[in-house]
N, C-alpha and C positions, 0 to 999 in steps of 0.2 A: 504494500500500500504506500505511495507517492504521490508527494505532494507539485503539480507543477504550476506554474505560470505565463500569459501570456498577452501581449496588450494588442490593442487596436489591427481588429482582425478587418475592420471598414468592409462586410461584405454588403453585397450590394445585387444579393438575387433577385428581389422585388423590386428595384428602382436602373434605371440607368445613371449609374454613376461609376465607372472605367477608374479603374485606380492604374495604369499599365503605364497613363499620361507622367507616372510621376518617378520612373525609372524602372530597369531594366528589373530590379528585384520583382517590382509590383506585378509584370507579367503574369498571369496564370496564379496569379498568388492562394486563390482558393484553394488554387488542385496542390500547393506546395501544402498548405495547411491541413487539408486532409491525408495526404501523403505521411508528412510528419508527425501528426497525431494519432494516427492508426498506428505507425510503425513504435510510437513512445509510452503514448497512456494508456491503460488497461481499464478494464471496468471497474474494478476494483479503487481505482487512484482517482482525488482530485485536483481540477486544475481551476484556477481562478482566470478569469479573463478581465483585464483590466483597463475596460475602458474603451470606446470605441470600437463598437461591436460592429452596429448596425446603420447604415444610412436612411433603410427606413423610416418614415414618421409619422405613420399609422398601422395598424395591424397587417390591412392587405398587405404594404410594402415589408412588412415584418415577418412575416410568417415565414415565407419560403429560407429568410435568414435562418428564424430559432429552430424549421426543421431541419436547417444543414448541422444544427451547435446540436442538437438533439440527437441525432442521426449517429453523432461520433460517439465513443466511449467514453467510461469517468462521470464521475459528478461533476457538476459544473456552478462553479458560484459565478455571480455575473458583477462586476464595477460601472458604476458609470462614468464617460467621459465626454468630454463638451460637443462631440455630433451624438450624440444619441440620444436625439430630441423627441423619440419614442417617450423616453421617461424624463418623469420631474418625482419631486420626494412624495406626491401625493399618491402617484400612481404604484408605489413599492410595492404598500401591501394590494394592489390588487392582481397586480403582475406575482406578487409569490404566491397567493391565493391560484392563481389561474394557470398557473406552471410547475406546484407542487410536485416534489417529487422526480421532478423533472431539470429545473434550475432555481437556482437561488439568486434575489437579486438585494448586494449588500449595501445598504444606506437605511443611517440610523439604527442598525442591527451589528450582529454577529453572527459567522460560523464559527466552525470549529476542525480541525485536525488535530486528533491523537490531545495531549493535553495543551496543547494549543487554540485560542482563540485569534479567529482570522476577522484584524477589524480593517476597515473602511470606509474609504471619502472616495469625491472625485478632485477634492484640493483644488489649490489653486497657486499660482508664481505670475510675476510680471512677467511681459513678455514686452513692453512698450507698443500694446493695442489700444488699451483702452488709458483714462485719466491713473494718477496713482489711488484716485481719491476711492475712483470705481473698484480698483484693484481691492485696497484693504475692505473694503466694506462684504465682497464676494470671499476673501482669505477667511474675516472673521467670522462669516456662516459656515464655512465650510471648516473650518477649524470646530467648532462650536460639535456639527455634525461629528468628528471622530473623536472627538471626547464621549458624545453621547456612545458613540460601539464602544469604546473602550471601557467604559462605567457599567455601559448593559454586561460585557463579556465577565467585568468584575465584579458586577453583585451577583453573577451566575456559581461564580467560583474560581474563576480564571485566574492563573499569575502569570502564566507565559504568551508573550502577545507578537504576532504576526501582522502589520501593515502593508496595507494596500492602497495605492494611491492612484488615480490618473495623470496628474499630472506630475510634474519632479516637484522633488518635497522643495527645494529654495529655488528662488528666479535663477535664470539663466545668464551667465554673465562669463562666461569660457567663449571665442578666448579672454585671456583678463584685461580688466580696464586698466587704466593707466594708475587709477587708486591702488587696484590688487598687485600690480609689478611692485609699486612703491613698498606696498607690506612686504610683498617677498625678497625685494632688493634686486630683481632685475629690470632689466628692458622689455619693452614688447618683441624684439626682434630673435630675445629668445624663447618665444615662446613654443617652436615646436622644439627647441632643444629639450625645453620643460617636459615636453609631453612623451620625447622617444624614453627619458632619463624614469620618466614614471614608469612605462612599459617596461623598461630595460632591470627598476628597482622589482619591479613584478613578478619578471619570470626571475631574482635572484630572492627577493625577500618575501615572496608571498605565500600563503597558506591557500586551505581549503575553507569552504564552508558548509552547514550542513546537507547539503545535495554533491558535496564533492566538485564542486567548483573552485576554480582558485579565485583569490582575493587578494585585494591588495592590502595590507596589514601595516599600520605607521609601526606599528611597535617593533616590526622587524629590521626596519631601515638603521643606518647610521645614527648616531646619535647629531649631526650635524642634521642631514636629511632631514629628520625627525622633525629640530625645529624650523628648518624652512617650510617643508611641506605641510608640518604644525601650523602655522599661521595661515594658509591657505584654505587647512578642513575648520578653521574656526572662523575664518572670515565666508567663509561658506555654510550658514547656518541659518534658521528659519525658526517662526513661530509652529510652521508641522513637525521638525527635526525637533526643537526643547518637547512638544507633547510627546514624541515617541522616547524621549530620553525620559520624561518626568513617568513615564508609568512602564521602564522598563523592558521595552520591544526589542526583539531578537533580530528583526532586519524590517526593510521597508522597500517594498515593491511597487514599483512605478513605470510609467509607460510615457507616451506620449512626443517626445525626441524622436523626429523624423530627420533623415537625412546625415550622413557622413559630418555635416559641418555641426550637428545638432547634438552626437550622440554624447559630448561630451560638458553637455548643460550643466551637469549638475552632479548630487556626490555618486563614488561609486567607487566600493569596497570595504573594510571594515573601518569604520570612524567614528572616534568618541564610545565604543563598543557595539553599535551597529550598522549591521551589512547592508548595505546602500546595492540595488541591482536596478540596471534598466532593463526592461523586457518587450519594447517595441517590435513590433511585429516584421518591421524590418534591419533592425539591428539583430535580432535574433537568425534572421531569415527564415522568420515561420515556425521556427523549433522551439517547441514548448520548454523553459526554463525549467528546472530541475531543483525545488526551493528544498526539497526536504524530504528524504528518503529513510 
């Protein structure tokens, strides 16, 4: 019994909306998700899907979706993410009502794996869309929302906690501004030096985590390293990241980072004691993430 992960699968069997437009991954992308789902998750295992399921926004355009997510093996818990205008918070309990048994859709609730509690938001990070004004005011509903999983999971009984997010838990700000070189003491010119010297501390100083992943681990690095790239995972912080610190979360799973320039928005590996994973359906390439075995 396994635990997997998976974000923004955007199908689109009910509606015309071509995701192919948007690079050579997106091709055929259904037939790679089914491919790689069949060959990974068992009926037995669940896999959360995190965020941008569906382009649907009504049932007709919906259906042919949940009977492709149906159709597959595993339990399925469902995230929501900012296309999947299917749902708003009203419609949760009638969507789990009317899908019982079938899928789960997590907001304002909890599942569960093993003694694990699986909570959930669809969150929120600036992206420089909208005002900052609009920004914080949508942060702190949805913040608000994964406090409430996390309370429900703990007055059930819960102490060990799994996060799930759609969006990345801190805005996006990689490459680094001219503020963050200043904290680290470099230039912007070395910024992909920064990035191969990450990969390179990686495959020297990095561990596993519990699905048998490796990670990247500050604690392994040099003690120089430590605090350069120290002040990089602290200036990289959030109002979602202090909640999954303040009640203890094992890791935080997130989606939403489309594209090569994107994938590196935000945190990812183990910081501050939790495992940071992006699970974007195309940074994965379709291959359901592997949280916990």
């Amino acid at each position: 019994m396994a635990l997997y992960a998976l974000g923004d699968l955007h199908l689109s069997f009910g509606t015309d909306k071509p995701m192919d437009q948007f690079g050579k991954v997106w091709v055929h992308h259904e037939e790679k998700i089914r491919k790689n789902w069949e060959n990974t998750v068992r009926e037995e295992d669940t896999i959360v899907l995190a965020g941008d399921i569906s382009w649907g926004k009504n049932e007709r355009e919906l259906e042919p979706d949940f009977d492709f997510l149906m159709s597959l093996p595993g339990r399925k818990i469902l995230l929501r993410g900012n296309h999947d205008m299917f749902w708003n918070v009203k419609k949760t309990k009638r969507l789990n009502d009317k899908y019982q048994g079938r899928l789960f859709f997590l907001q304002n609730n909890f599942s569960s794996y093993r003694e694990y509690a699986l909570v959930g938001t669809k969150g929120y990070c600036f992206e420089n869309l909208d005002s900052f004004g609009h920004f914080q005011l949508i942060q702190e509903r949805e913040l608000e929302r994964l406090r409430v999983s996390f309370e429900a999971a703990k007055e059930a009984g819960y102490q060990k906690f799994l996060v799930f997010l759609h969006y990345p838990p801190t805005s996006a700000i990689w490459p680094p501004t001219e503020e963050l070189c200043r904290l680290i003491g470099v230039s912007r010119r070395e910024e992909r030096r920064i990035r191969a010297a990450e990969e390179a501390c990686l495959r020297r100083h990095g561990g596993v985590d519990m699905g048998g992943n490796p990670v990247f681990d500050l604690s392994r690095l040099p003690a120089d390293r430590q605090r350069q790239l120290g002040a990089v995972t602290e200036f990289l912080r959030s109002p979602f990241t202090d909640l999954a610190e303040e009640y203890g979360a094992s890791s935080v799973i997130y989606a939403h980072c489309h594209g090569k320039a994107r994938f590196h928005d935000s945190l990812s590996g183990l910081v501050r004691g939790i495992r940071y994973q992006l699970v974007s359906g195309d940074f994965m390439d379709f291959q359901p993430y592997l949280v916990m075995n």
